[in-house]
C-alpha positions in Angstrom: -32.5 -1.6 18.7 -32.0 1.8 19.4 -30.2 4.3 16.5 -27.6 5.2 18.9 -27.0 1.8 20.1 -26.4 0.8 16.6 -23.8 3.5 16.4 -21.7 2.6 19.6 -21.5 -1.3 18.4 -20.4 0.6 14.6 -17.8 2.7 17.0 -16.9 -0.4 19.0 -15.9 -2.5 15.5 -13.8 0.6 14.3 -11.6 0.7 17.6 -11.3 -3.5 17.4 -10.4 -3.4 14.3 -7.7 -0.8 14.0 -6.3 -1.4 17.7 -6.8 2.2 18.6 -8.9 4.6 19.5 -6.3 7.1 18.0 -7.1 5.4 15.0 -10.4 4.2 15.1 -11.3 8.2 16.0 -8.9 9.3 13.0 -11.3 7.1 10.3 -14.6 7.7 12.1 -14.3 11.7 11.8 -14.8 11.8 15.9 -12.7 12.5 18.8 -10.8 10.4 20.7 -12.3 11.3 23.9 -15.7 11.1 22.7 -14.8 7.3 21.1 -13.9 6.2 24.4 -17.1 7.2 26.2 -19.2 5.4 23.4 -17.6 2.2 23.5 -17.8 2.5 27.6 -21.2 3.0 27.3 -21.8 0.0 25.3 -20.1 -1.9 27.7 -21.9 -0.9 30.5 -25.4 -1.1 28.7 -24.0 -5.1 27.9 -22.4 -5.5 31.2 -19.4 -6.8 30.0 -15.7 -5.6 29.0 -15.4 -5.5 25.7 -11.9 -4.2 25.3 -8.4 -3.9 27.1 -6.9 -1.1 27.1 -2.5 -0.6 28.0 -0.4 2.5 27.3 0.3 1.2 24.1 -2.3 -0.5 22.5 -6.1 -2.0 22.9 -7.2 -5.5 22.2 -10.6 -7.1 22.4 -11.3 -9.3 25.2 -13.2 -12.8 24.4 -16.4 -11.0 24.8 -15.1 -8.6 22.4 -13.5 -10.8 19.7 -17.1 -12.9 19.9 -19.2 -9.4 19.1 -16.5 -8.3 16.6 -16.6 -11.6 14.6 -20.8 -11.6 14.6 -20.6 -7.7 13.5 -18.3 -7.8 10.6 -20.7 -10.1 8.6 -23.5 -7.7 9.4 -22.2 -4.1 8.6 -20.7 -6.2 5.2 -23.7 -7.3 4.3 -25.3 -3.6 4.9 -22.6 -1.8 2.9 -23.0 -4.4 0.0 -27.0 -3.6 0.0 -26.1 0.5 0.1 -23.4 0.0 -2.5 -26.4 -1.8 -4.6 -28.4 1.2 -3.9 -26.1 3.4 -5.3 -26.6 2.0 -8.6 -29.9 3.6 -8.7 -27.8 6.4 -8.9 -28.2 8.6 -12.2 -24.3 9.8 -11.4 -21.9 7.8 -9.7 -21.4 8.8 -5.8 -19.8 7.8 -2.6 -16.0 7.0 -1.3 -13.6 4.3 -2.9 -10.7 3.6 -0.4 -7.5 2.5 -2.2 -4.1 1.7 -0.2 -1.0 1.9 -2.2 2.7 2.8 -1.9 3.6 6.8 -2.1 5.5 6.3 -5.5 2.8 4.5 -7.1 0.1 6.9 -5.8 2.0 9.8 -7.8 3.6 8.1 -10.4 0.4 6.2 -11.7 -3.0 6.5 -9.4 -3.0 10.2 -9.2 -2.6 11.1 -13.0 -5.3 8.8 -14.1 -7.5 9.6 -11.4 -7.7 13.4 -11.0 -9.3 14.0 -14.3 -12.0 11.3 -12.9 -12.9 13.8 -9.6 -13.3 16.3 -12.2 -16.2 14.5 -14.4 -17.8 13.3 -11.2 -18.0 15.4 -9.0 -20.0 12.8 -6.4 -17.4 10.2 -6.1 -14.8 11.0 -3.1 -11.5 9.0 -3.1 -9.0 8.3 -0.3 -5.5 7.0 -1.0 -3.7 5.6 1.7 0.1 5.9 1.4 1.6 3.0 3.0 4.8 1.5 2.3 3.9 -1.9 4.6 1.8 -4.9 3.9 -1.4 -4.0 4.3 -4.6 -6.0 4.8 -8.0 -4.1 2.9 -10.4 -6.3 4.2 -9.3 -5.5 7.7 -8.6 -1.9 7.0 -11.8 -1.8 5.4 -10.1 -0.5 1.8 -11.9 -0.9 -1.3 -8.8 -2.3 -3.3 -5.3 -2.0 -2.8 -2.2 -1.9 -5.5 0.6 -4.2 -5.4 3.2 -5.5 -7.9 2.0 -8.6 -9.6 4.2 -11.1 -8.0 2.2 -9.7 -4.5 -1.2 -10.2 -5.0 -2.8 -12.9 -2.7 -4.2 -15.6 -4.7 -7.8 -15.2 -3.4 -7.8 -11.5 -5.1 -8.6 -10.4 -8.5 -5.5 -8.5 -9.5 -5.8 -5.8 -12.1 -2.4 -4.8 -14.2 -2.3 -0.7 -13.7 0.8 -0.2 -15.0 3.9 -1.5 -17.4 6.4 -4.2 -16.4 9.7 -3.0 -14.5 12.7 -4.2 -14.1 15.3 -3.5 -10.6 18.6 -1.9 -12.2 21.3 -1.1 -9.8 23.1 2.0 -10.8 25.6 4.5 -9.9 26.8 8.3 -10.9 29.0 9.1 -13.7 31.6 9.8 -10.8 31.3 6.8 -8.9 32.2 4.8 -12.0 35.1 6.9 -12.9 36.5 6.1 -9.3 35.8 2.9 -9.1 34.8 0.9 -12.0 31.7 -0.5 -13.6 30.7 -4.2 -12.4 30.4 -6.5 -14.8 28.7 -9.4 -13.2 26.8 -9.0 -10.0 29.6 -11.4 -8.0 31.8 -8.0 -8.9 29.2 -6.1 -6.5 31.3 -7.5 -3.4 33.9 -4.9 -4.3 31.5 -1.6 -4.3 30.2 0.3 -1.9 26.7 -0.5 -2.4 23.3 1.3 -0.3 20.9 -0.5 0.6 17.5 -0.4 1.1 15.6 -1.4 4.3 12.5 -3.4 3.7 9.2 -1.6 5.0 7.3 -4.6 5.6 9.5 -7.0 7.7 12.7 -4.7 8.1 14.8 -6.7 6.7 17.8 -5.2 4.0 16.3 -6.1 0.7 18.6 -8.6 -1.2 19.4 -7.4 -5.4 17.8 -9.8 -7.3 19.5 -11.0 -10.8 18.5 -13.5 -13.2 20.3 -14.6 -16.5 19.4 -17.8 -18.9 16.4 -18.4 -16.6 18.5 -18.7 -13.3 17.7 -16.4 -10.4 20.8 -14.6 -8.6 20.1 -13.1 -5.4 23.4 -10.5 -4.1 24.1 -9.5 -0.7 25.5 -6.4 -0.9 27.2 -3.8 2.1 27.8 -0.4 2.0 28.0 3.0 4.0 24.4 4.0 3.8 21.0 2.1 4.3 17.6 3.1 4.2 14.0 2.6 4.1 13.4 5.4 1.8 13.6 5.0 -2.1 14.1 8.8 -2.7 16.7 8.5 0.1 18.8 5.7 -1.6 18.4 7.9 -5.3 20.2 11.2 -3.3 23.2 9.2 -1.7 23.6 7.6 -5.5 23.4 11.1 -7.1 26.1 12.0 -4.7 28.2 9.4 -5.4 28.0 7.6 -2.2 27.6 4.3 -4.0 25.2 1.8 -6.4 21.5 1.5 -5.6 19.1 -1.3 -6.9 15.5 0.4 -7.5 12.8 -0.1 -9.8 13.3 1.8 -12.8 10.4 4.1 -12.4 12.4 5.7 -9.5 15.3 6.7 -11.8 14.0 7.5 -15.6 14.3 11.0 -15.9 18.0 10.9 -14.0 18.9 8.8 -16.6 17.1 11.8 -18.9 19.9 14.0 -17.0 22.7 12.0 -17.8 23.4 12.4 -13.6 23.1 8.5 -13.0 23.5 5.3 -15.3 22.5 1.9 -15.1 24.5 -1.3 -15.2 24.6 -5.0 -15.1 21.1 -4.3 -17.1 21.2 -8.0 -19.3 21.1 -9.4 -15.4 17.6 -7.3 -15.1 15.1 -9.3 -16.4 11.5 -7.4 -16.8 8.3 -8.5 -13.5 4.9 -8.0 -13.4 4.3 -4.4 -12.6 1.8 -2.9 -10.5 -1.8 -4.1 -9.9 -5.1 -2.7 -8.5 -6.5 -5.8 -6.4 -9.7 -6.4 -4.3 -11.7 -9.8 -3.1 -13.4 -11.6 -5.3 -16.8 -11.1 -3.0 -16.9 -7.4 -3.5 -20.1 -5.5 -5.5 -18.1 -3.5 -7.1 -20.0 0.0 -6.8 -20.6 2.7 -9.5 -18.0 4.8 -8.1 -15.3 1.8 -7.9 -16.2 0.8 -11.4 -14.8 4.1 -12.7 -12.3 4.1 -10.8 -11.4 0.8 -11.8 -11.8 1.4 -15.7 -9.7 4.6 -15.2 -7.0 2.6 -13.8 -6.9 -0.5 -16.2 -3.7 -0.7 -18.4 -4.5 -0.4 -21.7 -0.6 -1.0 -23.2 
């Protein structure tokens, strides 16, 4: 095989797997436009159409789902004999991909993990802000970080970071208007915003649980959105109560500009985890970023 025909079936993989050439282009460090002419002059060297392209979106054909399953195995097998290489390495070196939501990327990732570009130099990181469901294997991310509860069974889930608890809460002002709820049945009579769900869209229902009995609260309100920081302005305004982790709201409490109630119904969760599958050789460079991450209480 040819070097350059290696490269096209490597371009060909990227654009299957992310569904775009926008995409596939984005990851790969190329153009779009020069994407597209690879992977149409790998189908013309195999005489067959490999993928199918619409306004919207591009999907492998049979030919192509047949080439993309035979390929993954191969290119995962190569980047686990590299990633063995590396620890020849007297430093460690290369790029660790991690996915994770914006909040936990600032709030916990970052801190820990600047001082570790610092020390070495060699090891590049990407973080991937995504508030969705999203799957590492296919997106070809080292790890990803989740909350506890989320992990997928088949992972080995890493705790990052200290239990939280959801506490619905509300500005000095709001109360004074309208009253502090004391049992979450009392939420019916609030205006309450509510937060849209970024993975299935749905309005996330305010989960309760007291004497080991789980309480789940539709609430309504004014306001809805999909963003946290959003929900925390409209509260600090006194538009209504909000249910958010607590790591959203801390130093507001600090402020005294919003307080928290119905807290003995807000039972502590697993917090956030760094997971990744089982099969992976961890690398040098994932290692410390791994062991920079670990919660150590």
């Amino acid at each position: 095989m040819k070097r350059d025909e290696l490269g096209d079936l490597m371009a060909f993989l990227a654009v299957c797997e992310a569904r775009s050439f926008t995409r596939a282009a984005a990851r790969l460090g190329t153009s779009q436009s020069s994407l597209s002419h690879t992977v149409k002059r790998l189908e013309e060297r195999l005489d067959l159409r490999l993928l199918t392209r619409t306004t919207r979106n591009v999907s492998p054909t049979a030919a192509g789902e047949q080439l993309a399953a035979t390929l993954r195995p191969a290119f995962d097998d190569i980047e686990a004999r590299l990633a063995s290489l590396d620890a020849m390495r007297a430093r460690p070196a290369g790029l660790v991909r991690i996915t994770v939501s914006r909040n936990a990327a600032l709030s916990i990732l970052w801190p820990k993990l600047s001082p570790v570009l610092e020390q070495y130099p060699d090891i590049r990181l990407e973080l991937s802000a995504d508030q969705g469901w999203t799957d590492i294997v296919e997106g070809r991310f080292d790890a990803g970080v989740r909350l506890g509860e989320a992990v997928e069974k088949d992972m080995i889930a890493l705790r990052i970071g200290p239990d939280l608890r959801m506490l619905v809460v509300g500005a000095p002002a709001y109360f004074a208007a309208h009253g502090r709820p004391q049992t979450p049945h009392e939420l019916t009579n609030h205006n309450c915003i509510n937060l849209r769900m970024p993975t299935l869209g749905g309005l996330y229902a305010w989960e309760f649980e007291r004497d080991g009995k789980p309480l789940n609260v539709r609430v309504e309100g004014q306001f809805t959105s999909n963003d946290p920081e959003l929900l925390v302005a409209a509260c600090l305004d006194g538009r209504g109560l909000c249910c958010l982790p607590d790591y959203h709201l801390q130093k507001h409490f600090d402020a005294g500009e919003l307080e928290p109630v119905l807290e003995d119904w807000s039972p502590p969760f697993d917090g956030y985890h760094l997971y990744y599958p089982s099969r992976l050789q961890a690398s040098p460079a994932f290692a410390v970023i791994r062991d920079a991450l670990r919660w150590r209480g």
